[in-house]
PAKEVEX-578875 format. One record per atom (N, C-alpha, C, O): residue number from 1; residue in one letter; x, y, z. Coordinates in steps of 0.1 Angstrom, whole numbers. Atoms other than C-alpha are relative to their C-alpha. Layout:
REM residues N
<num NUM	residu A	u X	v Y	w Z>
...
REM end
This chain:
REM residues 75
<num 1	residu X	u 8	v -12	w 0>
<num 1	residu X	u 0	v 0	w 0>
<num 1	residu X	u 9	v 12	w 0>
<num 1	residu X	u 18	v 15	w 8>
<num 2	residu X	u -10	v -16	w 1>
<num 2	residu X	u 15	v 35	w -10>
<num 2	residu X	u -10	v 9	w 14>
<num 2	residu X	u -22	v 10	w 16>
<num 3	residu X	u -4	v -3	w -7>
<num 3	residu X	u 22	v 54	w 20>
<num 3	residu X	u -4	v 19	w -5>
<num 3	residu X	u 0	v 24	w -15>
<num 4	residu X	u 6	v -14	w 3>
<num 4	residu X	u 6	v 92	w 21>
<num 4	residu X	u 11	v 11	w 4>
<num 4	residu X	u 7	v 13	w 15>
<num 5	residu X	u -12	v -12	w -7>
<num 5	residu X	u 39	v 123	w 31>
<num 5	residu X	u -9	v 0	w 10>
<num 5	residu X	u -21	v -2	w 8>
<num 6	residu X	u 2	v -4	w -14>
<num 6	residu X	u 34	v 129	w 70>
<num 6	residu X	u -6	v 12	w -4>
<num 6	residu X	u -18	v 14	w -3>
<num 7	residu X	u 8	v -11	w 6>
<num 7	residu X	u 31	v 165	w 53>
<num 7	residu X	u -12	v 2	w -5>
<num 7	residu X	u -17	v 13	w -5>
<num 8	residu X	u 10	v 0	w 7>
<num 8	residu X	u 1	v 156	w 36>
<num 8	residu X	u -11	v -6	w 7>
<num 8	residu X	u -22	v -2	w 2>
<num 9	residu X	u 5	v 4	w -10>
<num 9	residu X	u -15	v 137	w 64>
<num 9	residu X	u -8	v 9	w 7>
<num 9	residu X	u -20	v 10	w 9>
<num 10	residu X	u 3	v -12	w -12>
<num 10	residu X	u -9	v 168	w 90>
<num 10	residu X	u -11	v 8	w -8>
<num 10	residu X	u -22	v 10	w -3>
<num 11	residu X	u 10	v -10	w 10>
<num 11	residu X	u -26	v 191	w 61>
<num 11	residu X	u -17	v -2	w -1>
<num 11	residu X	u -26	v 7	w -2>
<num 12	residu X	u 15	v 2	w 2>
<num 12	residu X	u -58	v 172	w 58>
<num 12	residu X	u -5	v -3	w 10>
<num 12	residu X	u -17	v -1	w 11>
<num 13	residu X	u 9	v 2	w -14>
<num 13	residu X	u -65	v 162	w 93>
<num 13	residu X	u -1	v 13	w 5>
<num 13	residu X	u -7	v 12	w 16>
<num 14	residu X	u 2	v -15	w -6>
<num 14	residu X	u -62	v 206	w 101>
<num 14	residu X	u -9	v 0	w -6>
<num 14	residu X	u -19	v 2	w 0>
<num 15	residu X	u 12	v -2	w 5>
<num 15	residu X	u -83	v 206	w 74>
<num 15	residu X	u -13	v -2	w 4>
<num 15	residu X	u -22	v 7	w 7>
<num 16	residu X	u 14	v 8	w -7>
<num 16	residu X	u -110	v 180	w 84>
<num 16	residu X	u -5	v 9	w 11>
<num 16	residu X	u -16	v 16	w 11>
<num 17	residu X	u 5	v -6	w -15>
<num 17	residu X	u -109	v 195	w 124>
<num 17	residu X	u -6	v 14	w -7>
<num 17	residu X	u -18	v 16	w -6>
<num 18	residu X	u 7	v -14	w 4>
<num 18	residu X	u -113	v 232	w 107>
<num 18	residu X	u -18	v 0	w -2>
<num 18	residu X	u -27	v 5	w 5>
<num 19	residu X	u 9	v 4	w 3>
<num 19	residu X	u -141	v 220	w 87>
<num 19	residu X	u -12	v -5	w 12>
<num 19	residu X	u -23	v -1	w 12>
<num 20	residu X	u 13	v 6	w -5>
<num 20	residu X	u -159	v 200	w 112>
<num 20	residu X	u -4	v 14	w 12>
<num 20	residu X	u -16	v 16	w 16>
<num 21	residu X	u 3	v -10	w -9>
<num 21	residu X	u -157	v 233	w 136>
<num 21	residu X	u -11	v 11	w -8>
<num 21	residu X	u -21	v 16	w -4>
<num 22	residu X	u 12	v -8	w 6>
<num 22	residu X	u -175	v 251	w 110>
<num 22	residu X	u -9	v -7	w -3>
<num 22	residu X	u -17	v -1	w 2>
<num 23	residu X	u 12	v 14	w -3>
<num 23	residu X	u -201	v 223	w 106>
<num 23	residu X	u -7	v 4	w 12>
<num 23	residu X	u -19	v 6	w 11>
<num 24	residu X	u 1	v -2	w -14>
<num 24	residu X	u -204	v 230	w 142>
<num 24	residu X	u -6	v 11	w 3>
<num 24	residu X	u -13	v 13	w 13>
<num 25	residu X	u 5	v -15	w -5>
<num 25	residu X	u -213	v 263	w 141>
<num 25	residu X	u -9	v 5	w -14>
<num 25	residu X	u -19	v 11	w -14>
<num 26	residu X	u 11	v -8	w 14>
<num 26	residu X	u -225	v 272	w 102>
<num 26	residu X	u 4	v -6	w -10>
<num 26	residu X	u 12	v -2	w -18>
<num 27	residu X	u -3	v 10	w 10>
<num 27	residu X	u -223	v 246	w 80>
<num 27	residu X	u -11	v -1	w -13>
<num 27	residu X	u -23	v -5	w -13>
<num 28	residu X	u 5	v -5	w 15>
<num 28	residu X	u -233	v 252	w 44>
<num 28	residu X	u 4	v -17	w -8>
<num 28	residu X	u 12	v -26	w -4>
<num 29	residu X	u -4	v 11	w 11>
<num 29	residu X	u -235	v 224	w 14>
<num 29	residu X	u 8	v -1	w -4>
<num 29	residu X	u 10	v -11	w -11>
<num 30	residu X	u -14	v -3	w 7>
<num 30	residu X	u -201	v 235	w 4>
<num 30	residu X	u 7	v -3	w 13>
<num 30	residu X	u 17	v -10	w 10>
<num 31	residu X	u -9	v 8	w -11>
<num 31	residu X	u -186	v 226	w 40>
<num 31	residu X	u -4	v -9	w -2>
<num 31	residu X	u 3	v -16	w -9>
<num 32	residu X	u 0	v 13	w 2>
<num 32	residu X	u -204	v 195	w 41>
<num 32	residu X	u 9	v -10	w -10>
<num 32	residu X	u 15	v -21	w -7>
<num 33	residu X	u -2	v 11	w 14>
<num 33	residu X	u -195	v 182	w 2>
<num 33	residu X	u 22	v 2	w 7>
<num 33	residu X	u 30	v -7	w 10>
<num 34	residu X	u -16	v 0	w -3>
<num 34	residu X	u -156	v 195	w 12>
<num 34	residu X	u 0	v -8	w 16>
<num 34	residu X	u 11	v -8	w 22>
<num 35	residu X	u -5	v 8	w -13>
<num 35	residu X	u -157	v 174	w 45>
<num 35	residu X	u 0	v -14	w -6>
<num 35	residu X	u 11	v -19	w -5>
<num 36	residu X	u 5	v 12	w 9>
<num 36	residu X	u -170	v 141	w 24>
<num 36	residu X	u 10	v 1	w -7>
<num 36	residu X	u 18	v -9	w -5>
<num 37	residu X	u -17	v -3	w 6>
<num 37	residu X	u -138	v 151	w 3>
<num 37	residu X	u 5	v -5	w 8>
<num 37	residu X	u 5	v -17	w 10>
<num 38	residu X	u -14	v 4	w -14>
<num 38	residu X	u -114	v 153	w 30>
<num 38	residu X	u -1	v -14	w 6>
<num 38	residu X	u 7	v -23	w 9>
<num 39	residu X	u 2	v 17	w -10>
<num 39	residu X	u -132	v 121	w 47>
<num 39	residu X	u 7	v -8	w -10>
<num 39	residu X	u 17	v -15	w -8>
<num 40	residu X	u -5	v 11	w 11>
<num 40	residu X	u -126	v 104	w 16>
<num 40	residu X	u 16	v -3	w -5>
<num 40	residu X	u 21	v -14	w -6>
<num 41	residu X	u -16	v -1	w 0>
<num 41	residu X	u -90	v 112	w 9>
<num 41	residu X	u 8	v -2	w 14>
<num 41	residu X	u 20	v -3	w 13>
<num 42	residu X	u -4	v 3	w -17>
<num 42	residu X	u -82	v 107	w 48>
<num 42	residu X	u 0	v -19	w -3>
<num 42	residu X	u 9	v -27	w 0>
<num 43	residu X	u 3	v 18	w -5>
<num 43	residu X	u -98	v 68	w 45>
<num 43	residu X	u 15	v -4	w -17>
<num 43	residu X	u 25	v -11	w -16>
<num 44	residu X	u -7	v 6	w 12>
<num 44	residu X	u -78	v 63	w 10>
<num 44	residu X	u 13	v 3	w 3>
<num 44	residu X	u 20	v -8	w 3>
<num 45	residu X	u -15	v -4	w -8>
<num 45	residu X	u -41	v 81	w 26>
<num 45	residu X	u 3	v -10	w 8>
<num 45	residu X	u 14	v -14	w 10>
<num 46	residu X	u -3	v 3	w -11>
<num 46	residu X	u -45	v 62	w 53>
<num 46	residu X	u -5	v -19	w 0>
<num 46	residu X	u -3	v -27	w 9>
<num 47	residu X	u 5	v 13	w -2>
<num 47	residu X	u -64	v 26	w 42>
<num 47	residu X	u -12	v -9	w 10>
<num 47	residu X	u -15	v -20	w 13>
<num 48	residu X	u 10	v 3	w -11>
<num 48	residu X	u -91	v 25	w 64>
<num 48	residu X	u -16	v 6	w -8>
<num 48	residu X	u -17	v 14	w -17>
<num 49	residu X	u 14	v -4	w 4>
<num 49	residu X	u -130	v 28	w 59>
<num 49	residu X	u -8	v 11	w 5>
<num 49	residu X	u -18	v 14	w -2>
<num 50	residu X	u 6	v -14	w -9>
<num 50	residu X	u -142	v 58	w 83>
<num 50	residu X	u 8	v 10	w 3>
<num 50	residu X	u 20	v 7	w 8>
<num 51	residu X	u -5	v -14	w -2>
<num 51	residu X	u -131	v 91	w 87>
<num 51	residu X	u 5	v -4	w 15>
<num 51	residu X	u 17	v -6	w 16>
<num 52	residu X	u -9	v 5	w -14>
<num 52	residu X	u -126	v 81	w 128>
<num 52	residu X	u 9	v -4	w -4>
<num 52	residu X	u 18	v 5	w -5>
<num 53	residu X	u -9	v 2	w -1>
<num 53	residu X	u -103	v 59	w 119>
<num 53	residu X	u 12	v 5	w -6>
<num 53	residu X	u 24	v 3	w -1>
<num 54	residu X	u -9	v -3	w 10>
<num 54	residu X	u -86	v 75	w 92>
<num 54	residu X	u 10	v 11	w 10>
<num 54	residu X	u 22	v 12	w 9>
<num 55	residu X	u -2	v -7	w -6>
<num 55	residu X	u -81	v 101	w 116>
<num 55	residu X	u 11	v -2	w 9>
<num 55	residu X	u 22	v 4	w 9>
<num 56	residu X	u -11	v 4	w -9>
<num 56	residu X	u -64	v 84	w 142>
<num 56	residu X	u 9	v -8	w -8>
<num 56	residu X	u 19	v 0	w -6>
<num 57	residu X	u -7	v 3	w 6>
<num 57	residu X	u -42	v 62	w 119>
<num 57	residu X	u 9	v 12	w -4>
<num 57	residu X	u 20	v 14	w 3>
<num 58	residu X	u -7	v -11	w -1>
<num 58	residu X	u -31	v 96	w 102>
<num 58	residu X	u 8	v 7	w 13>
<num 58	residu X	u 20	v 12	w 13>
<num 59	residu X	u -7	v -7	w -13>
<num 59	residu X	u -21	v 110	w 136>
<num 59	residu X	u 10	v -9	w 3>
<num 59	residu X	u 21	v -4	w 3>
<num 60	residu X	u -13	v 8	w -2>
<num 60	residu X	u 1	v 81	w 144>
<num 60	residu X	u 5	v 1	w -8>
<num 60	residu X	u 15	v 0	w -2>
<num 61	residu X	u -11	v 1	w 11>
<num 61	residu X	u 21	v 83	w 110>
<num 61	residu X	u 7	v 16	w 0>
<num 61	residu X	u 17	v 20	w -7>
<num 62	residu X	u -8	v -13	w 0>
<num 62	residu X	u 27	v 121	w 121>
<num 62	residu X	u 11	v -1	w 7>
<num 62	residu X	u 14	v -10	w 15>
<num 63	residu X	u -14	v 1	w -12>
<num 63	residu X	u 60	v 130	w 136>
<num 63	residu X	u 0	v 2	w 9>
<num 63	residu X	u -6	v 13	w 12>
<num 64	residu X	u 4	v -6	w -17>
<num 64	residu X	u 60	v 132	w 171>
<num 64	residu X	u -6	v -11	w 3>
<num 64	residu X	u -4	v -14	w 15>
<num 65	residu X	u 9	v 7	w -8>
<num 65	residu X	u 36	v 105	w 175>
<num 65	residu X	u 9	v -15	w 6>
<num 65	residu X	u 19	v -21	w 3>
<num 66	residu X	u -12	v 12	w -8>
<num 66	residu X	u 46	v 77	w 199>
<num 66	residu X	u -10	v -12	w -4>
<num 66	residu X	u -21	v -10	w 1>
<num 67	residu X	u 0	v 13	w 4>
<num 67	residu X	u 37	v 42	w 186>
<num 67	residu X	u -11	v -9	w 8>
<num 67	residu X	u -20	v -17	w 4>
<num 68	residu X	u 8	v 11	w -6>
<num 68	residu X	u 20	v 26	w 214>
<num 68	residu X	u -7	v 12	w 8>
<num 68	residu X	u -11	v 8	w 19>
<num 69	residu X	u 9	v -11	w -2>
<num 69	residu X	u 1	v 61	w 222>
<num 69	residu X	u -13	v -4	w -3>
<num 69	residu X	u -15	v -3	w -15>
<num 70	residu X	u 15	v 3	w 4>
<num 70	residu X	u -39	v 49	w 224>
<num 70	residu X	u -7	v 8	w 6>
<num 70	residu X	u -18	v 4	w 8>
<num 71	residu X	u 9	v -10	w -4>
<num 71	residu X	u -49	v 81	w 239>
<num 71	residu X	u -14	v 2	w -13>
<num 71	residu X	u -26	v 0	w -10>
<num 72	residu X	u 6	v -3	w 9>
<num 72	residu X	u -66	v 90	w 206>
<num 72	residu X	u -11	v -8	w -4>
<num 72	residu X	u -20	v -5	w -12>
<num 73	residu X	u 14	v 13	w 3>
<num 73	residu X	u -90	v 58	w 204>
<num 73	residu X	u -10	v 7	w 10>
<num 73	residu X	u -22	v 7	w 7>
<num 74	residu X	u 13	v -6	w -11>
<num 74	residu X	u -110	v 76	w 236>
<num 74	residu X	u -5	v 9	w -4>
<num 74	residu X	u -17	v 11	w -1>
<num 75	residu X	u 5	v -11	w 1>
<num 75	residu X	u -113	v 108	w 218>
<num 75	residu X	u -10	v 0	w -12>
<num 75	residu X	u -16	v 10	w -16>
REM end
């Protein structure tokens, strides 16, 4: 499986979070369809079927992250 740049990872999970904050507060058909984007390019970067997981997978392949770190499964 081809492996996504850490750079490209960090980029789209700021994205997503950004995104889902405006969802959160004033979310238009144009945030929505660009979150469903991002979800989708998240699950395919990363090999997984849900945005959750894609999420946390991406986070572990960032730099910094420590390996046997499962904080991120509670959140």
């Amino acid at each position: 499986m081809l492996m996504a740049h850490p750079a490209v990872l960090k980029n789209l999970v700021e994205q997503y979070e950004t995104l889902r904050m405006l969802q959160a507060e004033d979310g238009g058909p144009e945030v929505r369809q660009r979150m469903d984007d991002l979800a989708y390019t998240l699950c395919v970067a990363t090999g997984t079927g849900d945005v959750d997981a894609a999420l946390i997978a991406a986070r572990h392949r960032l730099p910094g992250a420590r390996p046997q770190d499962d904080s991120l499964l509670s959140a």
